[in-house]
C-alpha positions as CSV (number, residue, x, y, z in Angstrom):
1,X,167.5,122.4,88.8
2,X,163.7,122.8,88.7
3,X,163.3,122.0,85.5
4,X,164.9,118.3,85.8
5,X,163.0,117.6,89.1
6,X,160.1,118.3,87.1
7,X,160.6,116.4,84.5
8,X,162.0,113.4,86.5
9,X,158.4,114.0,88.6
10,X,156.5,114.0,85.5
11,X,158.7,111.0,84.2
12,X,157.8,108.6,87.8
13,X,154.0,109.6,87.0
14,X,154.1,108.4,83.5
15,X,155.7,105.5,84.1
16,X,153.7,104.7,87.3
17,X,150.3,105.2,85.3
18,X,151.6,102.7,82.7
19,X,152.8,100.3,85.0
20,X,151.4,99.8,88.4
21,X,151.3,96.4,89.8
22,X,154.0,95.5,87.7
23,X,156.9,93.1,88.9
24,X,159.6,95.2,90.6
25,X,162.5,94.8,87.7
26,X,160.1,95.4,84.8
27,X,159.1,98.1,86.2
28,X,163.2,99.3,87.4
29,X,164.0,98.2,83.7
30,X,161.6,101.2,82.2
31,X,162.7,103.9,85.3
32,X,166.6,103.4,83.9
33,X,165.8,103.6,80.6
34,X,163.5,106.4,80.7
35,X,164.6,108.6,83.7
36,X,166.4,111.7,83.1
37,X,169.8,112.0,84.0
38,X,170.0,113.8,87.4
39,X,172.7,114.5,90.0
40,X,172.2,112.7,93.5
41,X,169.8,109.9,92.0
42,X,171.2,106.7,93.0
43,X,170.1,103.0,92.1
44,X,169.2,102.8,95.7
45,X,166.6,105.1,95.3
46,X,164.6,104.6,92.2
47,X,164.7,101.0,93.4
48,X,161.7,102.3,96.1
49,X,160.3,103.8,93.7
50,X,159.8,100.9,90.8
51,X,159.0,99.3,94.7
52,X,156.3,101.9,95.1
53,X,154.6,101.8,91.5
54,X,154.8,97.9,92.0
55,X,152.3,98.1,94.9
56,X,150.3,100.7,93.0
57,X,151.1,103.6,94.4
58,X,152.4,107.1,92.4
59,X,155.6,108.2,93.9
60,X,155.5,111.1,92.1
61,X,152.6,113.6,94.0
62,X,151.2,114.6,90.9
């Protein structure tokens, strides 16, 4: 289990490094496509965080 939070942390700060201040569905677009699988991670929830890398911010806490 600690080893896909990681990489699903690692993952959200990649993705909110490349792509900060991007529209909310690009960046939603690159989070489903590049996100690994992981039990309990709805749509509802990486929605606030493509809304979160949109405004700039890194959801991640790295």
């Amino acid at each position: 289990m600690r080893d896909t939070e990681e990489a699903l942390f690692r993952t959200v700060h990649g993705i909110a490094g490349r792509f900060a201040g991007q529209p909310v569905p690009v960046v939603m677009d690159v989070l489903l496509r590049d996100l690994p699988k992981a039990p309990g991670l709805e749509v509802t929830e990486i929605r606030k965080i493509a809304e979160e890398i949109s405004v700039g911010r890194d959801p991640s806490g790295l």
